[in-house]
C-alpha positions as CSV (number, residue, x, y, z in Angstrom):
1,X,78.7,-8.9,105.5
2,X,79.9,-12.4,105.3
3,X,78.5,-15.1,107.2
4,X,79.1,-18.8,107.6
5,X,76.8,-20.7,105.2
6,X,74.2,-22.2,108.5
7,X,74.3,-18.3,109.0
8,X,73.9,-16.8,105.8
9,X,70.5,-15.3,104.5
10,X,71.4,-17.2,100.7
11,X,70.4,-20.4,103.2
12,X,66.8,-21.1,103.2
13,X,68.1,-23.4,106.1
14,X,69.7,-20.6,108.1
15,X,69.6,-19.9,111.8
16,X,69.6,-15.7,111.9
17,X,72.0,-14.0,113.6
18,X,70.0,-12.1,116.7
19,X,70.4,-8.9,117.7
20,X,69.2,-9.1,121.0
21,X,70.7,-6.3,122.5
22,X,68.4,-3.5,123.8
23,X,70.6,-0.8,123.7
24,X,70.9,-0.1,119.8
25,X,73.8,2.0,119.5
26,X,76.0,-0.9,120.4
27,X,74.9,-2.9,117.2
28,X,78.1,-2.1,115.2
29,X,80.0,-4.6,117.7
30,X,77.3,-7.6,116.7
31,X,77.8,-10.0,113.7
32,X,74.0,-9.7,113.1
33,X,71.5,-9.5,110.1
34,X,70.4,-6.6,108.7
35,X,66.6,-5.6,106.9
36,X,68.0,-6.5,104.0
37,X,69.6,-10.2,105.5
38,X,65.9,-11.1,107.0
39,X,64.2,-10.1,103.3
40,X,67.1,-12.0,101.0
41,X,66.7,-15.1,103.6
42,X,62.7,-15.0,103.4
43,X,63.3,-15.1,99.4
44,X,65.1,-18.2,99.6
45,X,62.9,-20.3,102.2
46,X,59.8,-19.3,99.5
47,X,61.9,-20.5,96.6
48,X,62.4,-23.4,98.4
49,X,59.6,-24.2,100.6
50,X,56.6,-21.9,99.6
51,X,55.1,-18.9,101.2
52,X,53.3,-20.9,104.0
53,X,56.4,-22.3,104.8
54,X,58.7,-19.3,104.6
55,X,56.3,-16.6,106.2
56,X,56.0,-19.1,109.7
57,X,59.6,-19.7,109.6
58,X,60.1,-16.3,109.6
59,X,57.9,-15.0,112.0
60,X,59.3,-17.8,114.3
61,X,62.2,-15.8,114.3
62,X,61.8,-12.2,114.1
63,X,59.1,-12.8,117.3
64,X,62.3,-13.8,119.5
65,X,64.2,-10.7,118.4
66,X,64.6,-8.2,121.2
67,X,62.3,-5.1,121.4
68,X,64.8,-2.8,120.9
69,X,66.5,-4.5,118.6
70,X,66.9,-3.4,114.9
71,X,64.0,-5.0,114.0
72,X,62.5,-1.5,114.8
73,X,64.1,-0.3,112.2
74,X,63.0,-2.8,109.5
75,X,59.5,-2.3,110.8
76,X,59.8,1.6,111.4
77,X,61.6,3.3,108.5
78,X,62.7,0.5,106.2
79,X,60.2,1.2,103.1
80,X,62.0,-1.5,101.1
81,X,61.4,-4.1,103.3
82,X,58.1,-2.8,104.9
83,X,57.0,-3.1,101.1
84,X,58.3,-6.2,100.8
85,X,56.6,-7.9,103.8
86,X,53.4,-6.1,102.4
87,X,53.7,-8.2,99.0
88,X,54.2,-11.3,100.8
89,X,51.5,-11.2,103.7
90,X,53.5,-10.7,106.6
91,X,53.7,-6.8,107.8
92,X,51.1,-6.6,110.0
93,X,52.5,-9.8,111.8
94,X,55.7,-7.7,112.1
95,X,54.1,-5.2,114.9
96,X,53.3,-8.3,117.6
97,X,53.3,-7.9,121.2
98,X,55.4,-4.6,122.3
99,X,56.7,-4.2,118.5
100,X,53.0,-2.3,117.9
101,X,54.6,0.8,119.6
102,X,56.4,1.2,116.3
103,X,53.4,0.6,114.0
104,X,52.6,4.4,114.2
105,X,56.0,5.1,113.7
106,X,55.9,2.7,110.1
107,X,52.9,5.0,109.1
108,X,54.7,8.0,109.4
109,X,57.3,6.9,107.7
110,X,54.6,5.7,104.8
111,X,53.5,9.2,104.7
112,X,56.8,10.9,104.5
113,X,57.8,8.5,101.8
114,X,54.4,9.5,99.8
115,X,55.0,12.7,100.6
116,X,58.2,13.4,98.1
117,X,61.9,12.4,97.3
118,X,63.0,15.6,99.2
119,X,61.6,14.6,102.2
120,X,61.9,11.1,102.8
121,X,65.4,12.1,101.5
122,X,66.0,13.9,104.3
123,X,64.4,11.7,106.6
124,X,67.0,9.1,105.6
125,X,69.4,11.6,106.1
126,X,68.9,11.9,109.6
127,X,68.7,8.2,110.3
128,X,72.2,8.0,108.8
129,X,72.9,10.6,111.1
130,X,71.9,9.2,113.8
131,X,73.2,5.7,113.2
132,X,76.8,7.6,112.7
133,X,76.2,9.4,116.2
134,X,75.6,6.6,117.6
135,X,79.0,4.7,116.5
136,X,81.0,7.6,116.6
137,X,79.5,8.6,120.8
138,X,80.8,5.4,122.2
139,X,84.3,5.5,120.7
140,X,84.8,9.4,121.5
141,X,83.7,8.6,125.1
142,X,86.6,5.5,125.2
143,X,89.2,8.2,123.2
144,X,88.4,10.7,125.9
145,X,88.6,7.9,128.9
146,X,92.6,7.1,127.6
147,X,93.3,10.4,126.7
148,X,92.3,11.3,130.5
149,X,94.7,8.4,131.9
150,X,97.7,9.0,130.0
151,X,97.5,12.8,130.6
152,X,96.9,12.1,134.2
153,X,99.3,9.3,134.5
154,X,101.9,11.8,132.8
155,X,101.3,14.8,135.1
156,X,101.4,12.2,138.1
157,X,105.0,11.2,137.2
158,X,106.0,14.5,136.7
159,X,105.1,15.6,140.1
160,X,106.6,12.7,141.8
């Protein structure tokens, strides 16, 4: 996704883009980072500033997101940037305050990953699932809403 350059995770002097909104399936309508955005932008703040530096900046940030945000999925099923936070000192800061709720749900997905290809394969699977149901519900509910109207509107004129 393209950003504006104070917005862009390539900018070790980036403000993130929040996802602050608790009811996840409506994330497709937000301009916001992504696992990936938080992990390239941590990168560049090291390069830059050094891990001190770059791991409080961080967690400065990613402690405002909302509960429900993404962030649950970085933290919950994300292996590449669970293992990333591992290597740079930071994952169990990720599971502050409520965010500990999806701690057990990190391990499991630990597990499944260790487990085999084939599963964690098909664990992925479903979360792609999942995050397509959840795009694909909303705008099936607004099709439905309009196709209601107009066929009502029609069959109104008619009987007039």
């Amino acid at each position: 996704m393209a950003y504006d350059y104070k917005n862009s995770p390539s900018n070790p002097d980036a403000v993130p883009l929040y996802n602050d909104n608790i009811f996840k399936f409506w994330n497709w309508l937000d301009n916001t980072w992504n696992c990936n955005d938080w992990q390239t932008w941590h990168k560049n703040m090291n390069r830059k500033y050094g891990i001190e530096f770059a791991n409080d900046k961080f967690l400065t940030y990613w402690n405002d997101l909302a509960t429900g945000s993404f962030a649950i999925d970085c933290r919950s099923f994300d292996t590449s940037f669970r293992d990333y936070m591992k290597s740079v000192g930071l994952f169990n800061s990720l599971y502050s305050g409520v965010g500990i709720i999806s701690q057990p749900i990190g391990i499991g997905s630990d597990i499944i990953t260790n487990a085999g290809e084939a599963i964690s394969g098909a664990a992925k699977g479903t979360r792609k699932t999942i995050n397509t149901l959840s795009f694909l519900l909303p705008l099936l509910l607004i099709i439905a809403v309009i196709f209601a109207i107009v066929y009502f509107s029609k069959k109104y004129k008619i009987a007039k």
